[in-house]
C-alpha angles and dihedrals in degrees: 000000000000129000100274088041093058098037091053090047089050087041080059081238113150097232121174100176116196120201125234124226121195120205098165133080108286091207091055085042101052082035085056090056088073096075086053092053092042099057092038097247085130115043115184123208124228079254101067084072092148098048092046086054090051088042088047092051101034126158093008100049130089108249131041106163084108092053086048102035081056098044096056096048084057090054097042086047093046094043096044112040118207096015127121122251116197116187 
């Protein structure tokens, strides 16, 4: 049982996570990300400073796991409506 699993049991939280798999390119689908942003259809806070920075350097910069971490809670939100994304 991993680190989030255990705290929400303690914390007394129903919690039925579900992992994502991903089969397809991660740079087309952090790329694909742009035409949502574009549109406003994702809107960042002055907070997410880290992720901005990822977004800002993707695909030459070091680190991603924000850009994909992003990207999957689109396509579980999108794929599974009303249910709840953490990320």
């Amino acid at each position: 049982m991993d680190n989030l699993t255990k705290r929400v049991r303690i914390a007394g939280v129903r919690f039925n996570p579900h992992p994502i798999n991903s089969h397809t390119n991660k740079q087309a689908r952090i790329t694909g990300l742009e035409t949502l942003v574009t549109q406003g259809l994702i809107v960042f806070s002055w907070r997410h400073q880290i992720l901005l920075e990822q977004l800002r350097q993707f695909p030459l910069g070091k680190h991603d796991d924000g850009p994909d971490a992003l990207e999957m809670a689109i396509q579980a939100a999108r794929y599974n409506p009303g249910s709840v994304v953490i990320v």
